[in-house]
C-alpha positions as CSV (number, residue, x, y, z in Angstrom):
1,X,-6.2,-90.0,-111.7
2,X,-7.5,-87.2,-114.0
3,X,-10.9,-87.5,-112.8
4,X,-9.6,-87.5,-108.9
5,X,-7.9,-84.1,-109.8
6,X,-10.7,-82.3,-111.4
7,X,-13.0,-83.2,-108.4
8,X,-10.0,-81.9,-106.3
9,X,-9.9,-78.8,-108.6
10,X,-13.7,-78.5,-108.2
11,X,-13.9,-78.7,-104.4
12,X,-11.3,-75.7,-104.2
13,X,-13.2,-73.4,-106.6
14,X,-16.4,-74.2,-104.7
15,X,-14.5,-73.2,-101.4
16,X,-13.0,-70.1,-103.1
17,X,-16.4,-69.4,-104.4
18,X,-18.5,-69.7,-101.1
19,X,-16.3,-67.3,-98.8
20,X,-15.5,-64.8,-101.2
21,X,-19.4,-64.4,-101.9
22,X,-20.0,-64.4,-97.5
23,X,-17.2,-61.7,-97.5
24,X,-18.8,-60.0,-100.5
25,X,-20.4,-57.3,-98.5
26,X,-16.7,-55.9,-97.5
27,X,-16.3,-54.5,-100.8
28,X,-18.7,-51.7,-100.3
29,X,-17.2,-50.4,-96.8
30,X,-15.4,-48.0,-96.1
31,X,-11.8,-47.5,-94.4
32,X,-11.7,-47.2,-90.7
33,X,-9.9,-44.7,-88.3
34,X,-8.0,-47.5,-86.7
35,X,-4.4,-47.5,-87.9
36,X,-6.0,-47.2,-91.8
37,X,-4.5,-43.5,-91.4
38,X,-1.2,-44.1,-89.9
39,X,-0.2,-47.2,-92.2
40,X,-2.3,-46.1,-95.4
41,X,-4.2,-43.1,-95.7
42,X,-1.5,-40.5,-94.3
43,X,1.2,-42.5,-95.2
44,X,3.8,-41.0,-97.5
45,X,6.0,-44.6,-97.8
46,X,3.0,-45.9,-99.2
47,X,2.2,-43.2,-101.7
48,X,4.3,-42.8,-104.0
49,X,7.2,-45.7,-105.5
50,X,10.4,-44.7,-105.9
51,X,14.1,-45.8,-104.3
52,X,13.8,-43.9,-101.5
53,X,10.8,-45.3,-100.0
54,X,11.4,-48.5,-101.0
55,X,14.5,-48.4,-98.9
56,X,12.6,-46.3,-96.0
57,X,10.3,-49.4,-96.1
58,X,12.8,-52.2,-95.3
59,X,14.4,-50.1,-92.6
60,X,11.3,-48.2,-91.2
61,X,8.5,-48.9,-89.7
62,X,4.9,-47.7,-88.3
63,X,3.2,-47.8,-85.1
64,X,5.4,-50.9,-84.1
65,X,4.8,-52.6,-87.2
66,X,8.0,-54.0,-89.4
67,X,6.1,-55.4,-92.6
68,X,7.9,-54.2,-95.6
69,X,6.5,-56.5,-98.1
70,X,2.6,-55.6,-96.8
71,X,3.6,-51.9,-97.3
72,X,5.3,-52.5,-100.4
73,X,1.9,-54.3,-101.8
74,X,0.2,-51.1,-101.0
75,X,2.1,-48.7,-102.9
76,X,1.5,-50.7,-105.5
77,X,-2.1,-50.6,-105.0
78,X,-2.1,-46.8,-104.0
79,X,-0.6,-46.4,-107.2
80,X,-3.1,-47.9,-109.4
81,X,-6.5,-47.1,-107.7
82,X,-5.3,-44.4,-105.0
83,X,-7.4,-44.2,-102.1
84,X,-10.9,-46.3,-103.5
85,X,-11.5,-48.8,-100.8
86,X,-13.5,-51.0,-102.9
87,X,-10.0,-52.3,-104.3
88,X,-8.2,-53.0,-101.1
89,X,-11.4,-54.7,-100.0
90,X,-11.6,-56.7,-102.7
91,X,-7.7,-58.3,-102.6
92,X,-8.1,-58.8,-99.0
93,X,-11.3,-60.7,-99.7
94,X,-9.7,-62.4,-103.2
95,X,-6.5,-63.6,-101.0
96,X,-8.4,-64.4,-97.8
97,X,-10.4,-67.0,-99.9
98,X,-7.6,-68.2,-101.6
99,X,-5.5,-68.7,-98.7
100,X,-8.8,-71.2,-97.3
101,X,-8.3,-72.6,-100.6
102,X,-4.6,-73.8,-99.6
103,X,-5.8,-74.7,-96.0
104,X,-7.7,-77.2,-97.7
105,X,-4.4,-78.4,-99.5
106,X,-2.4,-78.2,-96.7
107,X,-4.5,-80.5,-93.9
108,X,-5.1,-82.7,-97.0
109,X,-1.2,-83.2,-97.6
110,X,-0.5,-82.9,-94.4
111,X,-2.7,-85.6,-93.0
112,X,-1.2,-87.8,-95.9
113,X,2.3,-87.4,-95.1
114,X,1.8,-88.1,-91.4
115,X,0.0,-91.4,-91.9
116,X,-0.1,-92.8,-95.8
117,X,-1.0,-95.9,-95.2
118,X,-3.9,-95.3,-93.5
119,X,-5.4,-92.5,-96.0
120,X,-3.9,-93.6,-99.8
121,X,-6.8,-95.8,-100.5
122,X,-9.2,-93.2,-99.1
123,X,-8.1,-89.9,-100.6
124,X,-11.3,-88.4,-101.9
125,X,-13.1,-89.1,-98.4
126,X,-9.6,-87.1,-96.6
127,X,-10.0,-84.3,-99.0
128,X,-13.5,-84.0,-98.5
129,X,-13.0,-84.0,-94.4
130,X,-10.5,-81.0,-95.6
131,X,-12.5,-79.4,-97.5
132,X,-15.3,-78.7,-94.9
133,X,-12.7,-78.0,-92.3
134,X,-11.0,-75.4,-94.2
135,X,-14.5,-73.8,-94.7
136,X,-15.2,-74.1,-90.9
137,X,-12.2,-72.4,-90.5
138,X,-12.3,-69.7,-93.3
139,X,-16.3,-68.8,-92.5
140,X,-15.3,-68.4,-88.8
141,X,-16.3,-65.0,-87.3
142,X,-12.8,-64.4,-85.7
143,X,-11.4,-64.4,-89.5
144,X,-13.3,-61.2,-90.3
145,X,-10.8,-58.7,-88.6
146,X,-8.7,-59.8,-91.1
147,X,-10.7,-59.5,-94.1
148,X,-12.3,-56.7,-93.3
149,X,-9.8,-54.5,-92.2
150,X,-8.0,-53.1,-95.2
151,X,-4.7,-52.4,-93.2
152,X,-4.6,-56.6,-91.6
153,X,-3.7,-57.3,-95.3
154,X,-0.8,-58.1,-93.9
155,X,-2.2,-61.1,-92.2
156,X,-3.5,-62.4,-95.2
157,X,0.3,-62.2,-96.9
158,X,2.0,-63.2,-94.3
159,X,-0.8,-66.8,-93.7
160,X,-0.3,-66.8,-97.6
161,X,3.2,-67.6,-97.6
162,X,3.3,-69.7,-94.9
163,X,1.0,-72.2,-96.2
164,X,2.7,-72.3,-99.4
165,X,6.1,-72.7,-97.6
166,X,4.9,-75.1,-95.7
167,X,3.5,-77.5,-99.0
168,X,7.1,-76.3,-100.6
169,X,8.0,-78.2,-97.8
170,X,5.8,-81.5,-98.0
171,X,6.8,-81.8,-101.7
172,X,10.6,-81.5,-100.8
173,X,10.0,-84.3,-97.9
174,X,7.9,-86.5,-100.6
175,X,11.1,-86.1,-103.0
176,X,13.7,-86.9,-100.1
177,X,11.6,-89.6,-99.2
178,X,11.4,-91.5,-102.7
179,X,15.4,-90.8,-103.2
180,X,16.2,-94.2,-103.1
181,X,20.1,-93.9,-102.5
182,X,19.6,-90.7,-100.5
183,X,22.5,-88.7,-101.5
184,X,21.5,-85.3,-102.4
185,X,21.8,-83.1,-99.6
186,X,18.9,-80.6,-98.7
187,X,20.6,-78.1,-101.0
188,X,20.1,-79.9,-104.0
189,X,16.4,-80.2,-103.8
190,X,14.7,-76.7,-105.5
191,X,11.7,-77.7,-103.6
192,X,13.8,-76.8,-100.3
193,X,14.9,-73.3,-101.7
194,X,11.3,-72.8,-102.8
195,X,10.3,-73.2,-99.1
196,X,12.9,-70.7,-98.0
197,X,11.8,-68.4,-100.4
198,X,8.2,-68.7,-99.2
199,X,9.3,-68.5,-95.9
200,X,11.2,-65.3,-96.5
201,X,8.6,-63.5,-98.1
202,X,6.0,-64.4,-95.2
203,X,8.3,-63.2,-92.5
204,X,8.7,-59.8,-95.2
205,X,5.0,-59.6,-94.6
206,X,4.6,-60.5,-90.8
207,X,6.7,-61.1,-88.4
208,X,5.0,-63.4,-86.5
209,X,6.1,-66.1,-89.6
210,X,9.1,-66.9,-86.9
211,X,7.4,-69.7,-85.9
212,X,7.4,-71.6,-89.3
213,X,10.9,-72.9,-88.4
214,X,9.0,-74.8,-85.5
215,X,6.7,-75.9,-87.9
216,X,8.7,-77.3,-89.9
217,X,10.8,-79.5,-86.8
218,X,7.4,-80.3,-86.0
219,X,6.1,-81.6,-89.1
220,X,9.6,-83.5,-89.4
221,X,8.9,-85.2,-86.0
222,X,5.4,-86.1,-86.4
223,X,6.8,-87.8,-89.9
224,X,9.3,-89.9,-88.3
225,X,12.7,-88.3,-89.6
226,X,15.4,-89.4,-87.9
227,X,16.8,-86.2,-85.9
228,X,20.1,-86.2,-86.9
229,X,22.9,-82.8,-87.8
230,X,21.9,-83.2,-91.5
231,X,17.8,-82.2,-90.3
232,X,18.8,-79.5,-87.8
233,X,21.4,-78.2,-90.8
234,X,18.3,-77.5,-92.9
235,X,17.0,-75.3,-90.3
236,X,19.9,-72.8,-90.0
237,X,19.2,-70.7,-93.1
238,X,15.4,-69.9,-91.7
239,X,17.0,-69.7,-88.4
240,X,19.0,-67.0,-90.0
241,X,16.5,-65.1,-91.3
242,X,14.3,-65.2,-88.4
243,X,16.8,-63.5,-86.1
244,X,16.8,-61.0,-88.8
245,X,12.7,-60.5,-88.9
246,X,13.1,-60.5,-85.0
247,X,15.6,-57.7,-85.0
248,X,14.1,-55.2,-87.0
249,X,10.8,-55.7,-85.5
250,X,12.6,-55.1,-82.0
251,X,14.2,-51.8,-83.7
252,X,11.2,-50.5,-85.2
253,X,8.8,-51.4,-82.0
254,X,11.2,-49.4,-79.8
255,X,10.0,-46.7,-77.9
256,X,6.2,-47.9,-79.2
257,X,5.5,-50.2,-76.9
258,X,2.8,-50.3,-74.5
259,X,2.9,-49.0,-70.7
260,X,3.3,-52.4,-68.3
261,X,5.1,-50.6,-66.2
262,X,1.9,-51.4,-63.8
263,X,2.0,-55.2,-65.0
264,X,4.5,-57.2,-63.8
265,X,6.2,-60.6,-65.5
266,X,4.0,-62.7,-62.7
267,X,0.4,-60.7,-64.4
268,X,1.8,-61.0,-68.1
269,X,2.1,-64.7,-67.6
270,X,-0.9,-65.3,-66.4
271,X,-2.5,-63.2,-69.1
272,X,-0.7,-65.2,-71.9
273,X,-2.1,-68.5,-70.0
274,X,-5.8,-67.1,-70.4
275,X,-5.0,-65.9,-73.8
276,X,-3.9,-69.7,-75.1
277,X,-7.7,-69.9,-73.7
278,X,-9.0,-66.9,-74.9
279,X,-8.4,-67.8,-78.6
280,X,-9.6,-71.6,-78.0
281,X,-13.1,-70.6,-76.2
282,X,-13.9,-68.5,-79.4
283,X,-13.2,-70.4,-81.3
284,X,-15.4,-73.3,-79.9
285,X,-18.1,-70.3,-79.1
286,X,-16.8,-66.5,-80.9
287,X,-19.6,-64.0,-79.4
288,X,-18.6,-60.8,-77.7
289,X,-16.0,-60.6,-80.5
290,X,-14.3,-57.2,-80.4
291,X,-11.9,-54.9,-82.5
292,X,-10.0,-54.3,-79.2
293,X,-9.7,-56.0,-76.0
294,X,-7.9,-53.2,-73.8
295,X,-5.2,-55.0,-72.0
296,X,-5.5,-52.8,-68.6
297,X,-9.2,-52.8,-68.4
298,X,-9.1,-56.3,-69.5
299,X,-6.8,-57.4,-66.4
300,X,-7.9,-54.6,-63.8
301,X,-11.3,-56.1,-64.3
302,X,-10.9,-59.8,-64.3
303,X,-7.9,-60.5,-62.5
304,X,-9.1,-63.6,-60.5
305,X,-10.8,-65.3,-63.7
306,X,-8.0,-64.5,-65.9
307,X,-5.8,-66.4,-62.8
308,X,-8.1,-69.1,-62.8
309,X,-8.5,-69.4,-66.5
310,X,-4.5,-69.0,-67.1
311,X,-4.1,-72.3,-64.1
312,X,-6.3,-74.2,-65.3
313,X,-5.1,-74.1,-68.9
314,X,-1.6,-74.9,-67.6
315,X,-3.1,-78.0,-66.3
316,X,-5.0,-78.8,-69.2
317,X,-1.7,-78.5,-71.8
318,X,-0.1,-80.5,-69.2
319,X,-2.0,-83.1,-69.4
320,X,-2.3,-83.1,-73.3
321,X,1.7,-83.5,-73.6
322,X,1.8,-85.9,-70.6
323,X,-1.0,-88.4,-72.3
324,X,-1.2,-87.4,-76.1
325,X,0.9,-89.1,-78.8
326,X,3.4,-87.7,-81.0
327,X,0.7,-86.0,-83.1
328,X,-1.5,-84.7,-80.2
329,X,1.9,-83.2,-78.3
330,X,3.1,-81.5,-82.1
331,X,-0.5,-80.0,-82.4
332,X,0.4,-78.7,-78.5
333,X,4.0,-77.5,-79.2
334,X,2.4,-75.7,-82.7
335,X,-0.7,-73.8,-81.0
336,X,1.5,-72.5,-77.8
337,X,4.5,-71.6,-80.6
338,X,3.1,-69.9,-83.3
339,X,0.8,-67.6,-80.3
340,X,3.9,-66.4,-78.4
341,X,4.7,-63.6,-80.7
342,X,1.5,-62.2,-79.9
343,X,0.6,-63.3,-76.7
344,X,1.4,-60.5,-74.4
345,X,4.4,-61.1,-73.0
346,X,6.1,-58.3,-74.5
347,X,3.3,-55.7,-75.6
348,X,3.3,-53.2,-78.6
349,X,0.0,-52.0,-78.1
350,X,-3.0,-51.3,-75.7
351,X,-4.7,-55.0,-76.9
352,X,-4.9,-57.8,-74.5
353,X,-5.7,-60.2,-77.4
354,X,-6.8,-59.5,-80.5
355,X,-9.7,-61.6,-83.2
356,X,-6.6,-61.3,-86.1
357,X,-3.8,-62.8,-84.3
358,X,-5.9,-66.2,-84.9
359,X,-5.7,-66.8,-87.9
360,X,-2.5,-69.1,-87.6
361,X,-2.8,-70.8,-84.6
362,X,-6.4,-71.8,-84.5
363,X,-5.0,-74.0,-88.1
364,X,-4.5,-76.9,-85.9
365,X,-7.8,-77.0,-84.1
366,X,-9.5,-77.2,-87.7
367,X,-6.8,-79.6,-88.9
368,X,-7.8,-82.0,-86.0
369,X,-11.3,-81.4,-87.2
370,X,-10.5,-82.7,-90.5
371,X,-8.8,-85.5,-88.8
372,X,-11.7,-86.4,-87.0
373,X,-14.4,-86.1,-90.1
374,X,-12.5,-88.5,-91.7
375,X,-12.4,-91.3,-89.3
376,X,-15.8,-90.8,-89.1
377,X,-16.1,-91.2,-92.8
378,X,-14.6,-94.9,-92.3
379,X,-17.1,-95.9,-89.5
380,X,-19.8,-98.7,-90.3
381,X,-22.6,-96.0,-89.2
382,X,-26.2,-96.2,-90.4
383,X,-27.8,-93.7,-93.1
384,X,-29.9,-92.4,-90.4
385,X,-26.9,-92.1,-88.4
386,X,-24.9,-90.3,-90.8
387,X,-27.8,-88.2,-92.4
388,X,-28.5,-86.6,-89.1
389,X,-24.7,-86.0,-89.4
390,X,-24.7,-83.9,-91.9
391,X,-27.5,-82.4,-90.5
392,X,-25.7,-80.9,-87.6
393,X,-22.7,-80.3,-89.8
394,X,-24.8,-78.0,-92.4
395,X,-26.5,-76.1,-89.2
396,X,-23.1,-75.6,-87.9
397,X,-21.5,-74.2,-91.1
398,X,-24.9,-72.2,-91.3
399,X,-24.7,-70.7,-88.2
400,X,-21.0,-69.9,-88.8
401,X,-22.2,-68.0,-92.1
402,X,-24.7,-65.8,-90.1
403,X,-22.4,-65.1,-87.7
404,X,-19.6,-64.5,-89.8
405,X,-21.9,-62.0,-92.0
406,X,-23.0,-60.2,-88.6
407,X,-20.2,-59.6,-87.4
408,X,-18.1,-58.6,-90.7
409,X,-21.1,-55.0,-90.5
410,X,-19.3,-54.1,-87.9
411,X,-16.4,-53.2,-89.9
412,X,-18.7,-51.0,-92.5
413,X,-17.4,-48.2,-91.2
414,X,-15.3,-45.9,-88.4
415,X,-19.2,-45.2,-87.2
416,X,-20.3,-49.0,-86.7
417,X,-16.9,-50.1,-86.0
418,X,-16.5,-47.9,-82.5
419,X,-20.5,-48.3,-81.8
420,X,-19.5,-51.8,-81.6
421,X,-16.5,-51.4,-79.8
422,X,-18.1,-49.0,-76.7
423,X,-20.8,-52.2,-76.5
424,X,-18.9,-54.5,-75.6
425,X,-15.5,-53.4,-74.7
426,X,-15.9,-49.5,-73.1
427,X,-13.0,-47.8,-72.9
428,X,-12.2,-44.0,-72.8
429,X,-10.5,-44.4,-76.0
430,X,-13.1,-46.1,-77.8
431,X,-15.4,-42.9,-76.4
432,X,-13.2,-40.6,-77.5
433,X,-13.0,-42.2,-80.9
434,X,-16.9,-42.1,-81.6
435,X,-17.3,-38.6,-80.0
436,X,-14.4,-37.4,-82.8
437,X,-16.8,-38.8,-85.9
438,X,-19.8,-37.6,-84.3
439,X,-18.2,-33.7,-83.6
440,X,-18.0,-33.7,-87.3
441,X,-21.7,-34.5,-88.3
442,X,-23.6,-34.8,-85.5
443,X,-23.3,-32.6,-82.6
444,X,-26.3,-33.9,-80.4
445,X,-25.0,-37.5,-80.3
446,X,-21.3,-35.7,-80.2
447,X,-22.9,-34.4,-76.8
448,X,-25.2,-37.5,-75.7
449,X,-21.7,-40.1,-76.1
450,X,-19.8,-37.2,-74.2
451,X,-22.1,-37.5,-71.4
452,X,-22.4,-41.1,-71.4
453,X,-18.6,-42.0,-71.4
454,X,-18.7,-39.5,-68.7
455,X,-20.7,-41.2,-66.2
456,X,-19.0,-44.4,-66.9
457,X,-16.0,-42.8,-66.3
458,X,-16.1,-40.3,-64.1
459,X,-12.2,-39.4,-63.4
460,X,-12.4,-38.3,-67.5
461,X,-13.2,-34.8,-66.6
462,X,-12.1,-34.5,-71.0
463,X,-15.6,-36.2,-71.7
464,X,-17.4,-33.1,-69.7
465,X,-15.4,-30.7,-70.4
466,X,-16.2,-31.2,-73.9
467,X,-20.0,-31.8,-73.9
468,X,-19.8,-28.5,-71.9
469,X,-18.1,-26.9,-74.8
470,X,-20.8,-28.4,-77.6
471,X,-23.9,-26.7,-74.8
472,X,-21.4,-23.2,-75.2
473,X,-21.6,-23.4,-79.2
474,X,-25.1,-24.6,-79.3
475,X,-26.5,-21.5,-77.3
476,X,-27.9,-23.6,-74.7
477,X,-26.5,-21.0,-71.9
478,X,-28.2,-22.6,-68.9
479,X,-26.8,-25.8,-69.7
480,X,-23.8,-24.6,-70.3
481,X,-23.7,-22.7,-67.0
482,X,-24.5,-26.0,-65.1
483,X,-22.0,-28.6,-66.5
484,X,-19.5,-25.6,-66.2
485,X,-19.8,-25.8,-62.5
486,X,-19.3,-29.4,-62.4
487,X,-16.4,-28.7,-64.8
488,X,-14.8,-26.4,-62.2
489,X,-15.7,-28.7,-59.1
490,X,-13.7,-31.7,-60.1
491,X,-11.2,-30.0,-61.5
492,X,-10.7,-25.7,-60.5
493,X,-7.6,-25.0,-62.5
494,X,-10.0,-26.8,-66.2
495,X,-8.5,-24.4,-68.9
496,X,-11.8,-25.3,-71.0
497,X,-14.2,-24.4,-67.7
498,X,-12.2,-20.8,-67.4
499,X,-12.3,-20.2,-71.1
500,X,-16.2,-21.0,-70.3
501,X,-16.2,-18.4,-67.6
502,X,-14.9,-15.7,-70.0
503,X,-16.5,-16.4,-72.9
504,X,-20.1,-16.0,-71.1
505,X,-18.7,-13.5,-68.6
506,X,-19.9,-10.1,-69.4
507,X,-17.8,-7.9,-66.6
508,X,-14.8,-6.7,-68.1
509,X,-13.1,-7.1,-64.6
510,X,-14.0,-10.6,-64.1
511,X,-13.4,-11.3,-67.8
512,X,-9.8,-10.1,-67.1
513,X,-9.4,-12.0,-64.4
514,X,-10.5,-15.2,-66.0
515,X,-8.0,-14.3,-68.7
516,X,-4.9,-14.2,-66.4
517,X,-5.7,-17.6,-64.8
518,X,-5.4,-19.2,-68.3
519,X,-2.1,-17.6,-69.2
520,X,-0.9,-18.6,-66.3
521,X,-1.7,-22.3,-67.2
522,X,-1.0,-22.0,-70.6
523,X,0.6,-19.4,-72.2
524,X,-0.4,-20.3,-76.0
525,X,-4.1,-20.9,-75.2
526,X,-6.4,-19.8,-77.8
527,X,-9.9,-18.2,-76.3
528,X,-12.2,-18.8,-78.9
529,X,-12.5,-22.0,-81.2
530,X,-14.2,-22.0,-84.3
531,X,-16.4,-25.1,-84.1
532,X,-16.6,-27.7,-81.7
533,X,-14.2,-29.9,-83.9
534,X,-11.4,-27.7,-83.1
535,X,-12.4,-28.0,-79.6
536,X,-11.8,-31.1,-79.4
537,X,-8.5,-31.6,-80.6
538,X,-7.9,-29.4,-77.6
539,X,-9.6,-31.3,-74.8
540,X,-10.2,-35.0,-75.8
């Protein structure tokens, strides 16, 4: 028994060990200008401890986020290290790893519970199908939005807590279980307040934790409990405190949310369909991975395959719960729960999907993975057979790594992060987002991106007004002159192409005449900008 638990103890440092040293690199980066200013960087709840922001965090929120507990473990770490980014980098990566660590646990225990009989006299083979697919599924390339963004710590807390509830919650089953006369009620077991605790401080973290009561029905079912009042009893204290999570995120997300006032109930359902198959196909094959998938450009642009996709994964689900067994249909019931929080039938935000929003649902595809090692373990295969095996199993995991390791550079930086971003998802925001860095160090590509978002989208007259700004304050007059005229023939009444026309205008007449035209539009306009930075607050 000892020795089984050391080599248990040693597997789990060896995971811990191998994807904190692939997420290593995240300790050097920077933050990024994606909600890392709103939620950290500008944020006065976060900056200083004391009652009152304490009880401005529990009540308040920030861009449509209610995560109390996540801003809570930032003030402590503002306090102690201020604005280093090496430190937030390095708990991100320290509980990211650990939380693969209790993925391990939890498919091992969980996989136990469901079926002892068949896995007690083969518990170092289970925990060694576990092992590998908690690594497959904490080396994944869609888990590095959450590592690497300092601010999506609250991902990490939130899957933290929820895994530990969840084992709180094995170990109370295991004791009610083994009570031979069976009359304690739930209350009686610590094990069961431990859970609620675990469950209360994941739902303080994220509120997409709502689903753990699910889980936990779920887990009950696929163990057999008799569904009786006493079971559904247990549930009504989570049940409780996820009407309260749900509330306060509804308060705080109020008036954030984002504009489908163009996308009907009919669209948003069949955008949630593709997204249950969004988050399985990359899974099975992440490439084209992006910080943000715009939700209206992601629509506009494939309505009919998104229709398609959203059908024909209908049919598929169908079909799983129509011919799978308990098991299969509790895996079905988990994936399509635990996603609806984030699946875009409400929006608070301008992302279709997202990479983070992952990093709970996809748990069961990797659980069935350990599942499915482990039978294979217990087959009568060859050594050729199972060398070439573990073959394909080391290229996979190394391919996952390199990956993994590509795709976490992204996140180096505001720079790399929206180069990335304009590759594969282009968006006006996303141009207007690299233009801002460049118009602080580098003018010329300031002007070159300007140009470029500008022929990709031509109805953003902002993009030319403001690499017609950067030819003014570079002295390039003839340049100036001509995107000055395109300026003024999309758009005759452009504030930036009449301030143009006076600035370079030498008749005091004309001058005066320019002048009057931009009162009229704007009575607080200011002629002459210092630099073109300050320009572009102004027309970006």
């Amino acid at each position: 028994m000892l020795q089984q638990k050391v080599i248990y103890l040693l597997g789990l440092l060896f995971i811990f060990a191998i994807t904190f040293a692939l997420y290593y690199p995240s300790l050097s980066f920077d933050f990024v200008n994606l909600d890392d200013p709103a939620m950290l960087i500008s944020n006065e709840l976060v900056h200083k401890i004391s009652l009152e922001n304490l009880s401005l965090i529990f009540i308040t929120g920030t861009m449509g986020n209610w995560v109390p507990l996540t801003y809570l473990t930032l003030a402590i770490q503002y306090s102690l290290w201020g604005l280093n980014p090496l430190y937030y980098h390095l708990i991100n990566n320290s509980l990211h790893s650990i939380n693969v660590c209790l993925v391990t646990v939890v498919f091992f225990r969980l996989l136990l519970l469901l079926n002892p009989k068949k896995y007690y006299q083969n518990k170092t083979t289970l925990f060694l199908s576990s092992c590998i697919a908690g690594l497959l599924y904490g080396l994944h390339p869609l888990r590095v939005e959450s590592v690497a963004w300092v601010i999506e710590l609250k991902d990490i807390l939130f899957l933290l807590f929820y895994l530990l509830s969840i084992l709180a919650y094995i170990r109370y089953l295991d004791q009610i279980f083994h009570d031979p006369l069976k009359k304690k009620l739930f209350f009686h077991y610590p094990t069961y307040w431990l859970c609620l605790l675990y469950f209360i401080l994941s739902g303080l973290s994220k509120t997409m934790a709502v689903s753990l009561p699910i889980t936990l029905l779920l887990i009950d079912w696929c163990s057999y409990r008799k569904i009786s009042f006493l079971l559904l009893r247990e549930k009504i204290p989570f049940i409780c405190f996820c009407m309260g999570f749900s509330f306060m995120t509804l308060v705080v997300t109020h008036g954030v949310t984002g504009d489908l006032l163009w996308a009907g109930w009919e669209m948003r359902t069949i955008n949630a369909m593709a997204g249950y198959g969004f988050y399985l196909e990359k899974t099975i094959l992440p490439l084209n991975l992006a910080p943000i998938y715009y939700y209206e450009a992601h629509i506009k642009s494939y309505f009919w395959l998104i229709y398609i996709t959203g059908i024909a994964v209908s049919i598929l689900f169908g079909c799983i719960y129509l011919y799978g067994n308990r098991f299969v249909r509790a895996s079905l019931f988990f994936y399509l729960i635990s996603l609806i929080p984030v699946i875009g039938l409400t929006q608070a935000g301008v992302q279709s999907v997202a990479d983070r929003f992952s990093y709970l649902p996809t748990l069961i595809i990797f659980l069935w993975i350990a599942y499915f090692l482990h039978i294979f373990y217990q087959t009568n295969l060859t050594n050729t057979a199972k060398w070439c095996f573990y073959l394909i199993l080391t290229f996979i995991l190394s391919i996952e790594c390199f990956a993994t390791r590509k795709q976490l550079y992204i996140w180096k930086n505001a720079e790399s992060l929206w180069l990335h971003q304009i590759t594969t998802q282009p968006h006006p925001h996303s141009y207007s987002a690299i233009i801002s860095i460049y118009s602080n160090t580098d003018l010329d590509r300031a002007f070159e991106y300007s140009i470029e978002a500008y022929s990709r989208f031509p109805t953003q007259i902002a993009f030319l007004e403001y690499a017609t700004m950067i030819a003014y304050h570079k002295g390039m007059t003839d340049l100036t002159n001509k995107l000055n005229s395109m300026v003024l023939n999309k758009k005759p009444y452009s504030i930036t192409g009449l301030r143009i026309l006076y600035l370079m205008e030498k008749d005091p007449i004309l001058k005066k005449t320019y002048y009057k035209k931009m009162i009229r539009l704007n009575k607080n306009i200011l002629i002459s900008y210092p630099n073109p930075v300050e320009d572009l607050k102004h027309v970006l």
